[in-house]
C-alpha positions in Angstrom: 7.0 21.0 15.1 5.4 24.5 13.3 1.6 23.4 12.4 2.3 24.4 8.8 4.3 21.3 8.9 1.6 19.3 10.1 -0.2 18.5 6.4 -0.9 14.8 6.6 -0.1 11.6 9.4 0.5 8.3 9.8 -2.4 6.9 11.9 -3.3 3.6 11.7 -1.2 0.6 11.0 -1.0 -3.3 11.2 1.5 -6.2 10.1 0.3 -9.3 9.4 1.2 -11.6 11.7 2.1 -15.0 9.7 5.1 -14.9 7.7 4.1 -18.6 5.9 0.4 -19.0 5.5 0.7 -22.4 3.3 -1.6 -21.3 1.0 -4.3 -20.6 3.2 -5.0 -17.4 2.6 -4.7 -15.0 -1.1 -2.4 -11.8 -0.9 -5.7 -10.0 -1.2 -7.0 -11.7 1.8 -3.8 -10.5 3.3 -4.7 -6.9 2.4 -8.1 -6.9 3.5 -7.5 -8.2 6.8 -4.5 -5.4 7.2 -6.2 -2.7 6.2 -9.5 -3.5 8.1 -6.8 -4.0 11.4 -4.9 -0.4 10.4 -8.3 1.3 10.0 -9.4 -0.4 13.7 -6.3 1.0 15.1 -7.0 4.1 14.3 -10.4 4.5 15.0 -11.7 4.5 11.5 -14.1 2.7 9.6 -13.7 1.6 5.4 -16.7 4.4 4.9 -14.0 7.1 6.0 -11.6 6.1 3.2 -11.2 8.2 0.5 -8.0 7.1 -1.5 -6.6 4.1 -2.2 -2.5 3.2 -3.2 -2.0 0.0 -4.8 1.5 -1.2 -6.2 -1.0 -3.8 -7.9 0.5 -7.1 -6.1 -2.6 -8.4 -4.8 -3.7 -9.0 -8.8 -6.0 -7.7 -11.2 -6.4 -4.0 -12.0 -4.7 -2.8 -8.8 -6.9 0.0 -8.0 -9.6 -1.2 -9.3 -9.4 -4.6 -7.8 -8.9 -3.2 -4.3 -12.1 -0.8 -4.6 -14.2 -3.2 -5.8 -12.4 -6.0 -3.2 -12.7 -3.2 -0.1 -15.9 -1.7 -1.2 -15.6 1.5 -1.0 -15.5 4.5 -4.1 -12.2 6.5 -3.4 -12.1 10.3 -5.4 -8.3 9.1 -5.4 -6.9 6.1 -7.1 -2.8 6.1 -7.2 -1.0 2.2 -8.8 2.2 3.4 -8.5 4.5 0.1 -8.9 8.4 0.8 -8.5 9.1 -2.2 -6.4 9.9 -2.2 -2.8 9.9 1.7 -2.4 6.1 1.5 -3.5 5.0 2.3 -0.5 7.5 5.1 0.1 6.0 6.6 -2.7 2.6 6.5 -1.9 3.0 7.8 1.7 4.4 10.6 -0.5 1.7 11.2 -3.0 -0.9 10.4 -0.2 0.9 13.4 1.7 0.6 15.9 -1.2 -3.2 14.5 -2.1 -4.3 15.1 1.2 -2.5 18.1 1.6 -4.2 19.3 -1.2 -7.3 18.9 -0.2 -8.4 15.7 -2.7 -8.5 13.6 0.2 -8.7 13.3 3.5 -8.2 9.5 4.3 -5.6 7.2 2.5 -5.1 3.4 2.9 -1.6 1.8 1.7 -2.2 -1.9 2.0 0.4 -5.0 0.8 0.3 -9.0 0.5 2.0 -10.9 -0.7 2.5 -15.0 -0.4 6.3 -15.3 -2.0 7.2 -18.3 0.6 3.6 -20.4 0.1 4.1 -19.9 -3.8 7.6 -20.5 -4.2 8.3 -17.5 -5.3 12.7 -17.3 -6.2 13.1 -13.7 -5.7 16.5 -13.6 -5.8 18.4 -16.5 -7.7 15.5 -16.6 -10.4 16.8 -15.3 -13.9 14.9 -13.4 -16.1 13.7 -14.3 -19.4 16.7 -13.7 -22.6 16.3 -10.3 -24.1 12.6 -10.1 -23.4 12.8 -6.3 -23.2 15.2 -3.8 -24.4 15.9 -3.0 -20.9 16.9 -6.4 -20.4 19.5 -6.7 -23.1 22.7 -5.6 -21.1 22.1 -8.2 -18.2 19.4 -11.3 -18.7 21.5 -12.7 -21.7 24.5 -13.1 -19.6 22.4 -14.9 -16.7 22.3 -11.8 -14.5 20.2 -12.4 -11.2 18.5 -10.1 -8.8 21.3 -11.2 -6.1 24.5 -10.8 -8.5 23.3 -7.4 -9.0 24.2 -6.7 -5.6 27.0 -9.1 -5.1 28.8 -7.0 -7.9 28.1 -3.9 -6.7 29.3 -5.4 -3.1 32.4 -6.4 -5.1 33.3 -2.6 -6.6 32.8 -1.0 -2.8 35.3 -3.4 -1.7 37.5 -2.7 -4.8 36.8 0.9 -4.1 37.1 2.3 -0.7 38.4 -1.2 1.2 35.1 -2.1 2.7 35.2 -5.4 4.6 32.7 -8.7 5.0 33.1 -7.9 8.8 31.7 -4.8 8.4 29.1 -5.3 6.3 28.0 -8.3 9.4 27.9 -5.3 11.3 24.1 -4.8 9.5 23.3 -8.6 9.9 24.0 -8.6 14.0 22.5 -5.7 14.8 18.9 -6.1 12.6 19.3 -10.5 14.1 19.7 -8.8 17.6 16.3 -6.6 17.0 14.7 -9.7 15.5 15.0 -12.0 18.9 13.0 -9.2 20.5 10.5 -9.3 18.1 8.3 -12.3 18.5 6.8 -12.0 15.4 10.1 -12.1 13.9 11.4 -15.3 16.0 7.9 -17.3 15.0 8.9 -16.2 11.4 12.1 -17.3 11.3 10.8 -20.4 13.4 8.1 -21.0 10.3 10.7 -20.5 7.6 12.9 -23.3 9.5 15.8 -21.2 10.1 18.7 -23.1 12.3 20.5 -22.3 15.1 17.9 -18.9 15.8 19.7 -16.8 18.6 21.7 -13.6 18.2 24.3 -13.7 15.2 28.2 -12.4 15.6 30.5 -10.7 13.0 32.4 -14.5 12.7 28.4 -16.2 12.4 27.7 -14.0 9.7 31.2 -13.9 7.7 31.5 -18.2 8.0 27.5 -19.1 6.9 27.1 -20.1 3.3 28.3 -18.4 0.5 25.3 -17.4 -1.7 26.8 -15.1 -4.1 30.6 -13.7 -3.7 31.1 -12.1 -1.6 27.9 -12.1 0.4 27.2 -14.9 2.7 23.5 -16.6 3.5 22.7 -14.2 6.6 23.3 -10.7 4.1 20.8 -12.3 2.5 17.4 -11.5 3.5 14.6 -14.4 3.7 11.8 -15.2 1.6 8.1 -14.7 3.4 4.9 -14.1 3.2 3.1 -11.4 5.2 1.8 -8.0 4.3 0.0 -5.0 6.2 -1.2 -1.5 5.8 -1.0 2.3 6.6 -3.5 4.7 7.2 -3.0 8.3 6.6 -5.0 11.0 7.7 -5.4 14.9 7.5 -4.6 17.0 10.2 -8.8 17.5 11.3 -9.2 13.4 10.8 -5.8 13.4 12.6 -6.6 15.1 15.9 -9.8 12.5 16.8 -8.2 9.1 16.2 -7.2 6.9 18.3 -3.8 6.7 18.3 -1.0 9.7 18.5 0.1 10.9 15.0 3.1 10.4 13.3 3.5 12.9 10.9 5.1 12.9 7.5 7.4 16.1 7.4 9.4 15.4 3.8 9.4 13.2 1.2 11.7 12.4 -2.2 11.4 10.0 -4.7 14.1 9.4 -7.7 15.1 6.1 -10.3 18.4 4.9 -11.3 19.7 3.0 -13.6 23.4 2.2 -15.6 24.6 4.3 -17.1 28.1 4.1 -18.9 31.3 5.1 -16.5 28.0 5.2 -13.8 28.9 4.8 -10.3 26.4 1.6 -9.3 27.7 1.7 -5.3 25.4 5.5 -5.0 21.8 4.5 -4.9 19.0 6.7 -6.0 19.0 7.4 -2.6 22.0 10.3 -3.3 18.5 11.8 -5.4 15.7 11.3 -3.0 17.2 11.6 0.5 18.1 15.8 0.0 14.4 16.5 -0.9 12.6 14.3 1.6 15.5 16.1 4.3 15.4 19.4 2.5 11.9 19.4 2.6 11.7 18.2 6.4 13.9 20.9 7.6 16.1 17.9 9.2 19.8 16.5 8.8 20.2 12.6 8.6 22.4 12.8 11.9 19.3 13.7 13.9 17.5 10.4 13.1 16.9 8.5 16.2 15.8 4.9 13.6 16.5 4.3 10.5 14.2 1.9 8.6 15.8 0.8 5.8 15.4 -1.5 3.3 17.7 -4.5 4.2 17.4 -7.0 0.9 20.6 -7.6 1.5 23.8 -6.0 3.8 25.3 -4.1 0.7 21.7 -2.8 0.7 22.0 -1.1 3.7 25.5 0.2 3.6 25.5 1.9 0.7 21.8 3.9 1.4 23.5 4.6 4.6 26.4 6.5 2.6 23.8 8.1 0.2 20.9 9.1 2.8 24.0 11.2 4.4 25.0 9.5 7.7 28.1 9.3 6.6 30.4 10.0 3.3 30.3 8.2 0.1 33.0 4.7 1.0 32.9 5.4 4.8 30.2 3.3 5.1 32.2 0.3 6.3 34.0 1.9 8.9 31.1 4.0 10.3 28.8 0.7 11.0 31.8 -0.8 12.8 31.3 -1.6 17.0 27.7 -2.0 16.6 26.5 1.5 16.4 23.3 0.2 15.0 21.6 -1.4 17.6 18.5 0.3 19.3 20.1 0.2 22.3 23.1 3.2 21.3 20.9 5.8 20.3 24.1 8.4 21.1 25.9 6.4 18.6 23.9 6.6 15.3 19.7 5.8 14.2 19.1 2.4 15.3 18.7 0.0 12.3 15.6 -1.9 11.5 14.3 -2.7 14.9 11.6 -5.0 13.8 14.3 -7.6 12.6 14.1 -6.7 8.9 14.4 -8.4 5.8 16.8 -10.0 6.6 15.6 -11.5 10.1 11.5 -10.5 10.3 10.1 -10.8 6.8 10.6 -10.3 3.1 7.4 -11.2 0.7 8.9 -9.5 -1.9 8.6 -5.9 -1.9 9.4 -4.9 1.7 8.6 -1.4 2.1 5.3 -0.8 3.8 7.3 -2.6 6.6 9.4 0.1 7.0 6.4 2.5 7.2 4.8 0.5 10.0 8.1 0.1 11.9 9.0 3.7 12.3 5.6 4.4 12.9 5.7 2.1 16.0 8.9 3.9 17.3 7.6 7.4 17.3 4.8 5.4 19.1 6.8 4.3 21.8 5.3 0.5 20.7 8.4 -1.3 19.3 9.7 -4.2 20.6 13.2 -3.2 20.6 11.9 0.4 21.4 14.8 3.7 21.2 14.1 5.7 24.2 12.4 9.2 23.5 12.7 8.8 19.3 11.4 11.5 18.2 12.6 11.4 14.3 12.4 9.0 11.7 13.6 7.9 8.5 12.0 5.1 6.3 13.6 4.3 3.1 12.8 2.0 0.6 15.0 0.6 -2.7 13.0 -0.7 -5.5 14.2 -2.7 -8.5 17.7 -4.0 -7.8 21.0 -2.4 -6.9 23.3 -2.2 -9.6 21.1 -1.9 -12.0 17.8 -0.2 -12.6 16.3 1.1 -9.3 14.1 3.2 -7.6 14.2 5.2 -4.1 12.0 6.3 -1.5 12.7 9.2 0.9 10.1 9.5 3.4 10.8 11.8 6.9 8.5 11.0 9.9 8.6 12.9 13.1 6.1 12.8 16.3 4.3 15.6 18.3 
């Protein structure tokens, strides 16, 4: 990798163990024990922090909150909320601050307690024509997860896509998850039956949530949290851990328009720059992290981050090409379990940060031999309807 490339890494990270904390703990408490783990693992101490991104979850001012709550005085302050891809974007912003030379330490922290509160992520409806961005969808009963049934529904109706391929995504991230024993104590917590690896007819016969996708394309409902550290190259070089370095990053927002096309994702807008900017092509990704609200989710960012073309999606995820364990095959998918088999508090995609991170590592649990390239991307908002995406390209020495 040339050293001009080398502008800003991942260093420290942590995930928070507990996936229901029963109200025993706040989402800030969440964050505070995260961060002060990521900043351990990387050898660093709260003094050496110097900017702080905050998608403002934890409560309060966001940024404000969290320096006051870490105490510490950051020259950098970045609340950037879009949702799950939050984080995406503020690896990318921490990149180009640090890069810069306005900072030479971020912290990314999340927490969130969606299970312990009750929190209905995806059935709950939306308040009646509360904002004029609303007025197309919450007076007809819209909800998060019809979003993404319907645009499930027009890739069918489009290019033939199958319910047995879209298992293909709910097998392969299940199979990852019963490595993961954080994952199997979460799913043990949240009281999921019958835990063990999942098959195509498992996936397409469970409960049907919203036509035409079935209770495991459905991702749970968690708490958790965890943070990133990034670091300059100088910071870099003395830390504990190897770095994983952010080589390109893209960020983009969608939303309907009329004669739109809602199965491309923003993604068709982020994933060329964060690539482009890289210098890399999606087929050289040895993992994938990406965000897996629900199956749909998966197979249409797949399509738009370039693995494959636009309605191939369901035939190129076909004979299990996503596990970690056919890395001639395609990126292996999600190998902490994912949303839809690890966690899911609510905005999922620090997660995805802290997974790939572990790869390039060597430190997963369901570990791809010799990865060397990365790809984390998060979807904010919902699918189908007003959305955000975020590109981010990691790669190790």
């Amino acid at each position: 990798m040339p050293a001009k490339d080398r502008q800003a890494a991942i260093v420290g990270i942590h995930e928070y163990p507990s996936r229901a904390v029963e109200g025993l703990v706040s989402p800030l408490q969440i964050k505070a024990a995260s961060a002060a783990s990521a900043l351990k693992d990387a050898g660093l101490n709260w003094s050496d922090v110097d900017a702080i991104y905050d998608a403002g979850e934890g409560g309060g001012f966001g940024g404000l909150t969290i320096a006051d709550y870490f105490g510490i005085q950051p020259s950098v302050i970045d609340t950037t909320n879009v949702g799950g891809s939050s984080y995406e974007f503020h690896a990318a912003h921490a990149h180009r601050d640090i890069a810069s030379g306005k900072a030479n330490v971020a912290l990314l922290t999340y927490g969130s307690t969606a299970h312990s509160t009750s929190t209905a992520i995806g059935v709950g409806g939306g308040g009646v024509g509360m904002h004029p961005a609303d007025n197309l969808e919450s007076f007809y009963g819209m909800t998060l997860i019809s979003n993404y049934a319907m645009v499930a529904h027009r890739h069918m109706h489009d290019y033939g896509t199958t319910s047995e391929q879209l298992a293909e995504i709910s097998t392969a991230t299940r199979l990852h998850a019963m490595r993961n024993p954080e994952a199997v104590a979460a799913m043990t917590a949240l009281e999921f039956l019958d835990i063990r690896e999942t098959t195509i007819d498992d996936v397409v016969g469970s409960r049907m949530i919203a036509d035409p996708l079935h209770l495991l394309e459905c991702c749970m409902i968690s708490d958790g949290g965890g943070a990133v550290v990034i670091a300059s190259p100088e910071v870099a070089a003395n830390c504990k851990k190897p770095p994983v370095w952010i080589l390109g990053t893209g960020e983009a927002t969608k939303y309907p328009t009329a004669g739109g096309d809602i199965t491309t994702s923003a993604a068709a807008q982020s994933a060329p720059l964060a690539f482009g900017e890289a210098g890399v092509r999606a087929d050289e990704m040895d993992v994938a992290m990406i965000y897996d609200s629900f199956s749909i989710t998966v197979l249409t960012l797949l399509e738009d981050l370039g693995f494959c073309k636009k309605g191939e999606g369901g035939s190129w995820v076909e004979g299990g090409r996503l596990r970690f364990d056919r890395p001639g095959d395609g990126p292996a998918l999600n190998t902490d379990g994912g949303g839809l088999s690890s966690n899911h508090p609510g905005m999922r995609g620090i997660f995805l940060l802290i997974e790939a991170a572990r790869q390039l590592r060597g430190e997963s649990t369901s570990q791809v031999d010799g990865a060397r390239l990365a790809v984390a991307h998060g979807n904010g908002g919902s699918l189908g309807s007003r959305h955000s995406g975020g590109t981010v390209i990691l790669g190790s020495d």
